[in-house]
C-alpha angles and dihedrals in degrees: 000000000000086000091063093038099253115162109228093210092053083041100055089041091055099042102041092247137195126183113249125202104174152336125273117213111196108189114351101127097029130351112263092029123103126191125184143228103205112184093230126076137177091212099182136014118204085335089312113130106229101222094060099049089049088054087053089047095047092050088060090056106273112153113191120110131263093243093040087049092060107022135064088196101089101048092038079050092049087056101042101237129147118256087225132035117234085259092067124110120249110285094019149120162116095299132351125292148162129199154263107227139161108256101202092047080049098054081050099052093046089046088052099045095050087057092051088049087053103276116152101218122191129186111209140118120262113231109170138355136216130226142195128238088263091055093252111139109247099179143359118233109223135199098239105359108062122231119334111206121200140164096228126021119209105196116211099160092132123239085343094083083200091176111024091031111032097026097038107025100230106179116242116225104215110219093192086109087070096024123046102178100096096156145053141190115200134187131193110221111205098219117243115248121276094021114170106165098079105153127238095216145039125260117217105191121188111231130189093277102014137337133277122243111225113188130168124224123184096254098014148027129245118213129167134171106220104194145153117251078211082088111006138044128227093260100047079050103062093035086062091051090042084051090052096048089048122199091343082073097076113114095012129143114239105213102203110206118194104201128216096210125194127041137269121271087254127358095209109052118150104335107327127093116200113221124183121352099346089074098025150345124185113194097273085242090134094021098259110140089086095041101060079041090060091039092052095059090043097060090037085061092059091043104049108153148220127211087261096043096044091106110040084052093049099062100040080048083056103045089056093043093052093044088050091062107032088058092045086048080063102032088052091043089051088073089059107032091056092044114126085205121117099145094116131023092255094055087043094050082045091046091049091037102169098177103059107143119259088245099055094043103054087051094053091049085058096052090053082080110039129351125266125291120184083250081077096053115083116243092184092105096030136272108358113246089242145027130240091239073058095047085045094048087066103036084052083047091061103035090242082145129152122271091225146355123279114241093255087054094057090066098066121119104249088202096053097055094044084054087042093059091031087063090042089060091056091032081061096045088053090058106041090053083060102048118089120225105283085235097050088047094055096038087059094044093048099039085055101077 
């Protein structure tokens, strides 16, 4: 948002924001345990990784958590305190965040503000497409506004693919071997009045058949049981949301989402470029749908072609792509194969998973024996979507740690990492006397516009 010159105020205000500091897992590994994903991490000490001193910590008979040990993020979200003041710059704070927004107000204010930058913007239906003699795309056919012609196409029609998928015939790789949830219901909660607990984090709670989305909007509340019809039906599905919702959920609408999960084959193919659900979804359980969007114009950015370096673009576009997915489909199926679960068949079919990708699985034989270090995470296709203090929050989350040290662990110094978390505890307590309440924050940002 600050690249393209987006006030965060105006931002917040538009798309009914809140501020968002971590991810908070309720029964993954066991019913009635949470772990949490904060988005800060204190990845090494005097060139010390911190994950290994924690594990020898932990085997001396410290008890705090990894993420608590290196992030100030859990402790500042059970408190309900804002990860900025209201003196920080944009884009700012005490320790890193993202946002909850409403993702229909956001496709609006960016709609908006296209038209205001000089964007022509036309509502209509697509009913048919024209190609060229070399199978590139050379105009749309559109219900009331004629044929609309372009060099390059960039379909966003959603899990229709109409272009990459239904003009071109991309083939789709289906990830539900890996990942069983293929469906969602979703509510939107309008918040009481006076409502102050808003929470500065997801919560992500396991459920017989899936997990429910909680997130928290300024003036409502977003949930959504995400399952798979593999054991459970869609009305089984949405009793057990409105369950969840309790008596708010009278008179609610139930939106029931079926989801295409998995990618395309290739997101670039001719000259058009997928982008969001029409080339790929993976379940939000770890809030990714915006973020390969955001990585998909970014290296669309850096690969902006002309008519001679389409194709070469477009296959190293598709190599990272395709990487991209394919890291967050393991990193996604890491929070249900290492799951200790077997209470229900869907937690048994997710605790004797026998279908977890190669890739996944070698990485996951090596951290048997240490923790992960970024030497593990492949660079080939770019920055990895995630880092290994990310891949370690949830191995720590669901207790997939190493039987013993490494020779190179035991040489860590034990009193080091004892003084080390001692000085993270006050280091927390700094910050959170700083922080203001998450409500008061918002309340001055919304009320501002």
């Amino acid at each position: 948002m600050s690249t393209i010159g987006i006030d965060e105020g105006d931002f917040m205000r538009c798309c009914d924001g809140t501020f968002k500091s971590a991810i908070r897992f309720d029964g993954f590994r066991e019913k009635g345990e949470t772990w949490w994903h904060p988005f800060s991490q204190l990845s090494h000490v005097n060139n010390y990784a911190m994950v290994h001193l924690w594990l020898e910590a932990r085997r001396a008979g410290y008890q705090g958590s990894y993420a608590d040990a290196v992030a100030q993020d859990p402790e500042m979200c059970r408190r309900f305190l804002a990860p900025k003041t209201a003196d920080h710059k944009p884009y700012d704070g005490l320790v890193n965040y993202a946002y909850h927004i409403d993702t229909i107000k956001l496709g609006r204010y960016l709609r908006d503000l296209g038209k205001q930058r000089g964007v022509r913007h036309i509502t209509d239906l697509v009913t048919d497409t024209a190609f060229d003699e070399s199978g590139n795309i050379t105009a749309v056919s559109t219900q009331e506004n004629g044929d609309i012609a372009g060099d390059l196409f960039i379909d966003c029609t959603g899990f229709r693919s109409l272009l990459l998928g239904k003009a071109l015939g991309e083939p789709f790789r289906s990830f539900n071997d890996a990942l069983f949830n293929d469906n969602a219901v979703a509510m939107r909660v309008p918040n009481p009045e006076g409502k102050r607990d808003i929470r500065p984090y997801t919560t992500c709670s396991a459920q017989d058949a899936g997990w429910i989305w909680n997130i928290p909007l300024y003036r409502r509340t977003g949930v959504g049981h995400v399952y798979s019809s593999a054991h459970m039906d869609r009305e089984a599905a949405e009793q057990a949301l409105r369950d969840y919702v309790g008596p708010a959920h009278e008179g609610l609408e139930a939106n029931h989402i079926p989801m295409r999960i998995g990618r395309s084959e290739r997101a670039w193919v001719k000259n058009v470029v997928s982008l969001g659900l029409s080339g790929g979804f993976i379940e939000p359980l770890e809030s990714t749908g915006i973020y390969l969007v955001e990585l998909g114009l970014t290296l669309l950015r850096d690969h902006f072609p002309t008519k001679s370096s389409m194709l070469p673009f477009a296959k190293r576009y598709n190599r990272h792509m395709a990487a991209y997915y394919d890291e967050i489909r393991d990193f996604i199926c890491m929070h249900y194969c290492l799951t200790d679960r077997t209470d229900t068949p869907y937690w048994q079919d997710c605790h004797n998973h026998g279908a977890i990708p190669d890739s996944l699985q070698e990485k996951l034989t090596l951290w048997q024996s240490r923790l992960v270090s970024e030497n593990d995470l492949d660079y080939t296709s770019g920055v990895p979507a995630f880092s290994a203090v990310s891949y370690n929050y949830i191995l720590a989350g669901m207790n997939a740690l190493p039987n013993g040290p490494l020779p190179a662990e035991a040489m860590h110094d034990l009193g080091l990492a004892r003084a080390v978390f001692e000085d993270r505890a006050k280091g927390i307590e700094a910050i959170a006397a700083q922080a203001p309440d998450h409500m008061d924050l918002l309340d001055q940002i919304h009320r501002a516009g």
